[in-house]
C-alpha positions as CSV (number, residue, x, y, z in Angstrom):
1,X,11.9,13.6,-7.6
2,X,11.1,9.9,-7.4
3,X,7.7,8.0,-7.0
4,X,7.6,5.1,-4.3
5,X,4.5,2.9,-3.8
6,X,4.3,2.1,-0.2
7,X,1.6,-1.4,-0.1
8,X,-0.1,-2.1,2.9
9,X,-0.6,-5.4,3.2
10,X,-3.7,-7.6,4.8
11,X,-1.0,-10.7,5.0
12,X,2.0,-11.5,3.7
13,X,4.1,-9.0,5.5
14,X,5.7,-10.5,8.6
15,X,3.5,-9.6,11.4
16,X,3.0,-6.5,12.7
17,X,3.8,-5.6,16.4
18,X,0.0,-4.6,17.2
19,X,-1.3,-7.4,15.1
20,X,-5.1,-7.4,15.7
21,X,-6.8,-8.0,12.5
22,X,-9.2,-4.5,11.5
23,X,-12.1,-6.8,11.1
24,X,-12.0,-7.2,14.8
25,X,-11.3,-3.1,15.6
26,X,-14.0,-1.0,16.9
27,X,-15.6,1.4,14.9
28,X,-14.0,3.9,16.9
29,X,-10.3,2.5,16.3
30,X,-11.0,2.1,13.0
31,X,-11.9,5.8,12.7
32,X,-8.9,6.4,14.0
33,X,-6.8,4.7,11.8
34,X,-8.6,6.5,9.0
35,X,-8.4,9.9,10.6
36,X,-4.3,9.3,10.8
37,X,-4.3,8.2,7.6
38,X,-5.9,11.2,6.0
39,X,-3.8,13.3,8.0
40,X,-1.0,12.1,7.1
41,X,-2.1,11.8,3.2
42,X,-2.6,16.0,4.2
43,X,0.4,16.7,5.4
44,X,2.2,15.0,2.0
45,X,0.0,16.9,0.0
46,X,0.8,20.4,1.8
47,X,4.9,19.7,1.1
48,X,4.2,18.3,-2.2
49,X,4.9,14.6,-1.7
50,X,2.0,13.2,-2.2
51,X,0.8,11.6,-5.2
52,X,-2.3,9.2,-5.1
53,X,-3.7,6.3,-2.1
54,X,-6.5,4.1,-2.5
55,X,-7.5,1.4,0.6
56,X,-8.4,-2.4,-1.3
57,X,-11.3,-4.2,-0.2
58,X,-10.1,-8.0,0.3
59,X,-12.5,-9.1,-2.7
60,X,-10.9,-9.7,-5.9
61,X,-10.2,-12.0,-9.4
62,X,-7.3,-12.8,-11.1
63,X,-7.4,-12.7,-14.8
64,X,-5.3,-13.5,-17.4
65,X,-6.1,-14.0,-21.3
66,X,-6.7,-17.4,-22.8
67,X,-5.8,-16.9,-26.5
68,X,-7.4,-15.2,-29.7
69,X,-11.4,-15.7,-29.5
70,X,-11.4,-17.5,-26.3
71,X,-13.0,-15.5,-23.1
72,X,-10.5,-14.2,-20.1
73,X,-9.3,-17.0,-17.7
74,X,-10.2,-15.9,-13.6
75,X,-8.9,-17.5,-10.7
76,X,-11.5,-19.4,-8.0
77,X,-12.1,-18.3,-4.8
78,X,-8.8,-17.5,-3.3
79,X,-8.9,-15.6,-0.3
80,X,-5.3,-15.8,0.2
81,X,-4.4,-14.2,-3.2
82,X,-6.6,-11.0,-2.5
83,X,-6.0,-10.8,1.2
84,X,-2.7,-9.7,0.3
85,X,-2.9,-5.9,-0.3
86,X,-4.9,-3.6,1.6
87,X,-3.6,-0.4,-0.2
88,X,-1.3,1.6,-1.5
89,X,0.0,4.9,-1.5
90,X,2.0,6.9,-4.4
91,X,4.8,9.4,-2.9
92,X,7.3,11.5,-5.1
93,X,10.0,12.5,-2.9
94,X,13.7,13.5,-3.6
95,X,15.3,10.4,-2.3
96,X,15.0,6.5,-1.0
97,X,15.9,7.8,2.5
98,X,12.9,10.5,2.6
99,X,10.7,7.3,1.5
100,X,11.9,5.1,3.9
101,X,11.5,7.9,6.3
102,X,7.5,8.7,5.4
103,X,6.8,4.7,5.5
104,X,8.1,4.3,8.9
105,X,6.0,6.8,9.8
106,X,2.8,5.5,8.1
107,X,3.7,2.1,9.8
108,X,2.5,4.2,13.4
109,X,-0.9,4.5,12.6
110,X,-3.3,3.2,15.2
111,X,-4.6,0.1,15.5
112,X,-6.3,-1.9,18.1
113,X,-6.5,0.0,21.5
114,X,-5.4,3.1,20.0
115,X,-1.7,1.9,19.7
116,X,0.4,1.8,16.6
117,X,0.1,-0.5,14.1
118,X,4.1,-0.7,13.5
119,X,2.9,-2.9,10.7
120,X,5.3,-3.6,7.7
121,X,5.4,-1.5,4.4
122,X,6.3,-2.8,0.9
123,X,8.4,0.4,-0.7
124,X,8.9,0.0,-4.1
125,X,10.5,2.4,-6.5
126,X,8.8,2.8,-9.8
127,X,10.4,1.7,-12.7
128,X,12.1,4.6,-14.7
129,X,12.8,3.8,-18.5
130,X,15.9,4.5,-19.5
131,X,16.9,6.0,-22.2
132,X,18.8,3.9,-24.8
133,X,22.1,3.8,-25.3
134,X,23.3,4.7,-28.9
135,X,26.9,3.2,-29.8
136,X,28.7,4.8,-32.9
């Protein structure tokens, strides 16, 4: 088995076919989206696939250290960096194709008026260390 990360993204992504912003969805077609979302997190975890997800709220600060005895360096305020990703989920699955599969499916979930999303998923393999090669 493999793990895949599959980001949702806020922007970045080229745009989705139903591309109304959630901060301007119902509460009802918001629930939705959640609902599908959970379902289908349900259904991953009933044939084993599923791993971990987490949704992002658009707040965020870079930071990066400065040097020995100095404090940590953050970012200012920008939105663009942390509108980026909206979440992520972890899959382990047996091949790229079954990933590829699963995020084309996540892509579907409703949106505004009910219809799918068809939005654009980032999947991206996790890196596997490999073990060293020993020449005699």
């Amino acid at each position: 088995m493999a793990k895949y990360l599959l980001l949702k993204h806020y922007r970045g992504a080229p745009a989705a076919v139903n591309d109304v912003p959630g901060d301007q969805w119902t509460p009802e077609e918001f629930s939705a989206h959640m609902k599908y979302m959970r379902d289908f997190a349900d259904r991953l975890v009933d044939s084993g696939e599923f791993v971990d997800a987490q949704a992002l709220a658009p707040e965020g600060t870079f930071v990066r250290y400065d040097g020995e005895g100095r404090p940590p360096v953050t970012d200012g305020p920008f939105a663009e960096t942390k509108d980026l990703i909206a979440g992520w989920m972890v899959i382990d699955v047996d091949t790229y194709e079954r990933a590829i599969e699963l995020a084309g499916e996540l892509s579907a979930a409703p949106g505004a008026g009910g219809l799918p999303i068809h939005e654009w998923l980032e999947v991206r393999p996790f890196l596997v260390d490999q073990p060293p090669t020993v020449v005699e």
